[in-house]
N, C-alpha and C positions, 0 to 999 in steps of 0.2 A: 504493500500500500504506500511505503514509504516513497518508491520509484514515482505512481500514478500522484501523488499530492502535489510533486513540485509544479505538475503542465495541471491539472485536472482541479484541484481546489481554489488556486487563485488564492484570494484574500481570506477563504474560510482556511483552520487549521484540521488536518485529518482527523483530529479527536475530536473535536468540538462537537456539543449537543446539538447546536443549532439549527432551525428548520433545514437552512442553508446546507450545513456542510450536509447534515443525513442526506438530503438529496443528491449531494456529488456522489457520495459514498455509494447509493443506489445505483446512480447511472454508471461508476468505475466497476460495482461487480458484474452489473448487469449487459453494458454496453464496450466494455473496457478504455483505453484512451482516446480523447476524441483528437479529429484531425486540425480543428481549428477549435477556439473560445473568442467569442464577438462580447465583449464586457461592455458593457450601458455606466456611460458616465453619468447617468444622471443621478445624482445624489438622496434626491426625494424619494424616486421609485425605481432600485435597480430591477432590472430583468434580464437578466445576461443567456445569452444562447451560444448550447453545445454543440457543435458537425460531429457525429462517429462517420465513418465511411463504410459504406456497406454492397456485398452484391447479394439482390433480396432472393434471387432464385436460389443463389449455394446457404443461403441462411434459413431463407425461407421455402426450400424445398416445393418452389413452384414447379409447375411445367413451362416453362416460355423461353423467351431466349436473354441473354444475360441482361440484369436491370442495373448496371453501377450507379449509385450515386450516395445520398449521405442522409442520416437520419437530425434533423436539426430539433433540439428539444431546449425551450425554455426554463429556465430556472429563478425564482422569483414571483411568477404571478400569482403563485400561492400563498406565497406572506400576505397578502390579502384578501379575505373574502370576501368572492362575489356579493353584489344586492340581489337576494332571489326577490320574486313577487309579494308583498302584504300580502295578499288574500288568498295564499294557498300554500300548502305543503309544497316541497322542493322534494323528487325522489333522488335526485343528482348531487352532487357535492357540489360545494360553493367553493371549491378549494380545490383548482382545476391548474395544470400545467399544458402546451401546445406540442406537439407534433408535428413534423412537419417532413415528407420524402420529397428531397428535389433533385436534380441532378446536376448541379455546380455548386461554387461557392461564392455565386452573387449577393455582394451587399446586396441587393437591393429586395434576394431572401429572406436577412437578416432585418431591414429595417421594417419592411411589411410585417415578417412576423410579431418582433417587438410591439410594435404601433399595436394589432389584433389583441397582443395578449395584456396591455396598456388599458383595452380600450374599455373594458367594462368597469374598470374604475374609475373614468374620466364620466364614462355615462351612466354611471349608478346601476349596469346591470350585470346581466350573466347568460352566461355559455354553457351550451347540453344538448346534448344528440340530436342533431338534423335540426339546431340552428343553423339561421342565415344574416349574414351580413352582407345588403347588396348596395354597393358605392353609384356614387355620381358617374364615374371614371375609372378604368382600370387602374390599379394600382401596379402593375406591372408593365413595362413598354413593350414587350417581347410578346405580350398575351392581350388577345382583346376581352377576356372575362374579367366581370367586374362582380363577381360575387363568391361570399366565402361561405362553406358549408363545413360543419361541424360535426366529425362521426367519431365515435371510438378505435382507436388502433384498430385494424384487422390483424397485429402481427402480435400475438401477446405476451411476449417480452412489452414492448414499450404499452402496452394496453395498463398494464400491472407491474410498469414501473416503480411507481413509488406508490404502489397499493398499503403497503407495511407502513406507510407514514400519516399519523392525524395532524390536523391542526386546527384545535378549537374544535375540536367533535368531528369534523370531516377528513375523512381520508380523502387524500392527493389522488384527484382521477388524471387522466389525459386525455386531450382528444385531439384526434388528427384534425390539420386542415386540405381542404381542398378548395379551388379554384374554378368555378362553373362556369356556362354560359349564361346567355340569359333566355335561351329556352330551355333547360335544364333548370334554371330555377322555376320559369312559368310553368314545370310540369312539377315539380317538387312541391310549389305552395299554392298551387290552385285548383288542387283535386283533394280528398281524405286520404286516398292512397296513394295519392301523388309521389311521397318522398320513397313508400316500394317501389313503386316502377322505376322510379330512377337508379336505385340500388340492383333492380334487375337489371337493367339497362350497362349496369358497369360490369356486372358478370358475362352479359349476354356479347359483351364486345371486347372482352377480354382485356378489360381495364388496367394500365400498370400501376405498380405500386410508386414507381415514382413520378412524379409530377414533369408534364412534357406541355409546357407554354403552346407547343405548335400544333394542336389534336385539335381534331375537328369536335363538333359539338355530337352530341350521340341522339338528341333528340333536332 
């Protein structure tokens, strides 16, 4: 562990109790060293994001043809929990970390993701399975979708990442993000079964696990 604290902990110390370090400590057993660390200067509300580098076919025992690219996981947005709704039970944790399969190591991965995993404390709410967040604008220049969907890992290493870890009564979920169009979302949120089909729609077209800016829309 001694080796993985110098690149992998940063400013936590390997022993430390803190929400903080335990969550390195998860992702070093679980994920081993990552290839980069994108650290958040901002003082107020760090959220700092880890790259592992990954091929999801040899790890994840797919059938397809080789998927390189890198697993980017936030660390931080759980120091604060989410605002669920007043007026109803939450079944999801309010105390959620991002996911993220892309296939480079584009800032511009790194600052969208941030901003997402930011963004529910800036707007007082929260994130759970088959939300959406659809912009003005793509947030990416490479990609013309402008909408974020929120599902749980399919790969469950990072699913039950930091499952072992509470805070404040909620265990630390994850969820992946993805990147839609915006008739994938028109089909998503404007039927009851809408966000099935779409989920069919990613099996039915052999959907990769890592995030490909230049894919045509499935719907």
């Amino acid at each position: 562990m001694a080796e993985k604290s110098d690149i992998l902990f940063g400013l936590a110390e390997a022993n430390d109790d803190t929400l903080a370090a335990t969550r390195l400590r998860a992702m070093a057993d679980q994920l081993g060293e990552p290839d980069h660390i994108d650290l958040d200067e901002d003082r107020a509300f760090r959220v700092h994001i880890y790259a592992f580098g990954r091929n999801f076919v040899e790890e994840c025992d797919v059938d397809a043809e080789d998927q390189e690219g890198y697993v980017l996981v936030t660390s931080g947005m759980s120091d604060r929990l989410m605002t669920g709704p007043d007026s109803e039970e939450v079944d999801e944790s309010l105390a959620t970390e991002l996911v993220w399969y892309v296939p480079t190591l584009d800032p511009a991965y790194f600052s969208t993701l941030r901003w997402l995993a930011k963004l529910p404390e800036t707007d007082r709410t929260w994130f759970g399975q088959g939300h959406t967040v659809p912009l003005p604008a793509p947030p990416l220049e490479a990609c013309p979708f402008q909408t974020f969907l929120f599902l749980p890992p399919i790969i469950r290493t990072d699913r039950e990442l930091f499952g072992h870890i509470e805070h404040r009564g909620h265990v630390i979920s994850t969820l992946c993000v993805h990147l839609i169009a915006d008739s994938e979302y028109a089909l998503a949120k404007n039927s009851e079964d809408g966000l099935g089909e779409f989920l069919d729609l990613l099996d039915d077209n052999d959907h990769p696990h890592v995030f490909n800016p230049a894919r045509r829309p499935y719907v």
